[in-house]
LOMIRO-532114 format. One record per residue (C-alpha): residue in one letter; x, y, z. Coordinates in Angstrom, 3 decimals. Layout:
// residues N
+------+----------+----------+----------+
: resn :        x :        y :        z :
+------+----------+----------+----------+
:    a :        X :        Y :        Z :
...
+------+----------+----------+----------+
// end
This chain:
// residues 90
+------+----------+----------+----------+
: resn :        x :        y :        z :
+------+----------+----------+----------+
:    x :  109.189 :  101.811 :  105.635 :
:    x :  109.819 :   98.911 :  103.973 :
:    x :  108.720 :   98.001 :  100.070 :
:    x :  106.964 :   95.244 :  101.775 :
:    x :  105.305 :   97.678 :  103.834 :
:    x :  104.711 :  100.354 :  101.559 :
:    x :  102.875 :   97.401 :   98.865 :
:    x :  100.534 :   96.391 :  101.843 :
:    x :   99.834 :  100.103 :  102.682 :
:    x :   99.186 :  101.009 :   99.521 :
:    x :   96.537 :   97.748 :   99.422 :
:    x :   95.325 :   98.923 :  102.072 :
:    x :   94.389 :  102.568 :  100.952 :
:    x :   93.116 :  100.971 :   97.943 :
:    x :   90.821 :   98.928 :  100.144 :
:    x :   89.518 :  101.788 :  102.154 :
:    x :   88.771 :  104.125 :   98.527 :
:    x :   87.268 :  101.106 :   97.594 :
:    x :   84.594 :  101.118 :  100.647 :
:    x :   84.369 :  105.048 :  100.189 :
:    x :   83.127 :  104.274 :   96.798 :
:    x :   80.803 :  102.167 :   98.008 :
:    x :   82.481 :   98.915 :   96.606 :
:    x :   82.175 :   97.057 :   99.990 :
:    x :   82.372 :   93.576 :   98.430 :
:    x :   85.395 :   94.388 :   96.292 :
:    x :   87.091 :   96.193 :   99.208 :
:    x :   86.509 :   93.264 :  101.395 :
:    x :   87.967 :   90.769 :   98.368 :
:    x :   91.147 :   93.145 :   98.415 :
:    x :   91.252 :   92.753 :  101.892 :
:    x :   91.226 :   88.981 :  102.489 :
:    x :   93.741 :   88.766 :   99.614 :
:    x :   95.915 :   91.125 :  101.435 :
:    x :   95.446 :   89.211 :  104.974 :
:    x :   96.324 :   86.245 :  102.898 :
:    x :   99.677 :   87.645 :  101.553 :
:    x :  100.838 :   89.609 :  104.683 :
:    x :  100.320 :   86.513 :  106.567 :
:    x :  102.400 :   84.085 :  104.328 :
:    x :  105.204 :   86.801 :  104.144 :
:    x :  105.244 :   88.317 :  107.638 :
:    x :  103.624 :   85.629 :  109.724 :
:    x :  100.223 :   85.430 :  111.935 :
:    x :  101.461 :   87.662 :  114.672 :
:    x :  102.939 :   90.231 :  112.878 :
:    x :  101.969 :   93.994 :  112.926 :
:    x :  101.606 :   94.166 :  109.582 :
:    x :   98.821 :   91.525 :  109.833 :
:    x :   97.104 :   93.398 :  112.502 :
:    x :   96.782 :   96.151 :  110.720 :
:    x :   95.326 :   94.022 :  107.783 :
:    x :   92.773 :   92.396 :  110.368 :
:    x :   91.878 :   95.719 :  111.925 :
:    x :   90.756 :   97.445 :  107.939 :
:    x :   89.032 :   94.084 :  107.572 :
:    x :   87.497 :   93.796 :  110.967 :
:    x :   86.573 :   97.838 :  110.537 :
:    x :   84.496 :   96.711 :  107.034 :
:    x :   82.722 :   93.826 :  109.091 :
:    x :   81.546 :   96.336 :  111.807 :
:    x :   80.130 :   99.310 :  109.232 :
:    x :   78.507 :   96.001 :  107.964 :
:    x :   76.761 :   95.080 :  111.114 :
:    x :   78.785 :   91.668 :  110.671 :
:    x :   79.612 :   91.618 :  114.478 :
:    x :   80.093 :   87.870 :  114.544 :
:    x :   82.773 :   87.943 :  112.107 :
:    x :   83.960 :   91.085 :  113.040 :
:    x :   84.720 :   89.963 :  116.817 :
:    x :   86.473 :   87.270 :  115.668 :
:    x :   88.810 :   89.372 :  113.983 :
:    x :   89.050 :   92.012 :  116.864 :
:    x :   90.039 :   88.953 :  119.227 :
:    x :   92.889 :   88.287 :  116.744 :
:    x :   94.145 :   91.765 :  116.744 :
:    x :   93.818 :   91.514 :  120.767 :
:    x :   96.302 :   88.781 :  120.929 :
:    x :   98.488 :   90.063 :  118.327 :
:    x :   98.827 :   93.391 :  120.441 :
:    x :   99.321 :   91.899 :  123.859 :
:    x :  102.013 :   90.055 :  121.977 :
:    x :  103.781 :   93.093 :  120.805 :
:    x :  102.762 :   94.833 :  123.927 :
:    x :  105.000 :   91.965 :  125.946 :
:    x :  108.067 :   91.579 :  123.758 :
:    x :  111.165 :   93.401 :  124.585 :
:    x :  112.265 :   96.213 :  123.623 :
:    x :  115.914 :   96.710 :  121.841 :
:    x :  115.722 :  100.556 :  122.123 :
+------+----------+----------+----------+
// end
């Protein structure tokens, strides 16, 4: 792993010990500031953001905030198709 994916993992795990505690609204701040800084440094499509959308979209849900959520869940649908189609350098 990268440090640049090690610092958003470790935002990440923050995030989720964060909703475990029961601190939804800061664990959904943490999130949207990570979404916010993977994006700028790894782009909208990347994996990385993805995985950032899916911890946020997975808050929305346990939240019942289904409108919001499926928004989300349609980004991480495109993002995947677009990994799913680009070629492989194995």
């Amino acid at each position: 792993m990268t440090d640049r994916q090690l610092q958003i993992d470790a935002l990440i795990q923050l995030s989720r010990k964060l909703k475990r505690d029961g601190s939804k609204a800061q664990a959904e701040r943490l999130m949207r500031q990570t979404l916010v800084k993977v994006e700028e440094k790894e782009g909208t499509q990347s994996a990385l953001t993805g995985l950032a959308l899916l911890e946020l979209a997975d808050l929305f849900d346990e939240q019942g905030r289904d409108e919001e959520a499926g928004l989300l869940w349609n980004r991480i649908r495109k993002i995947m198709i677009e990994h799913s189609e680009a070629p492989n350098n194995d």
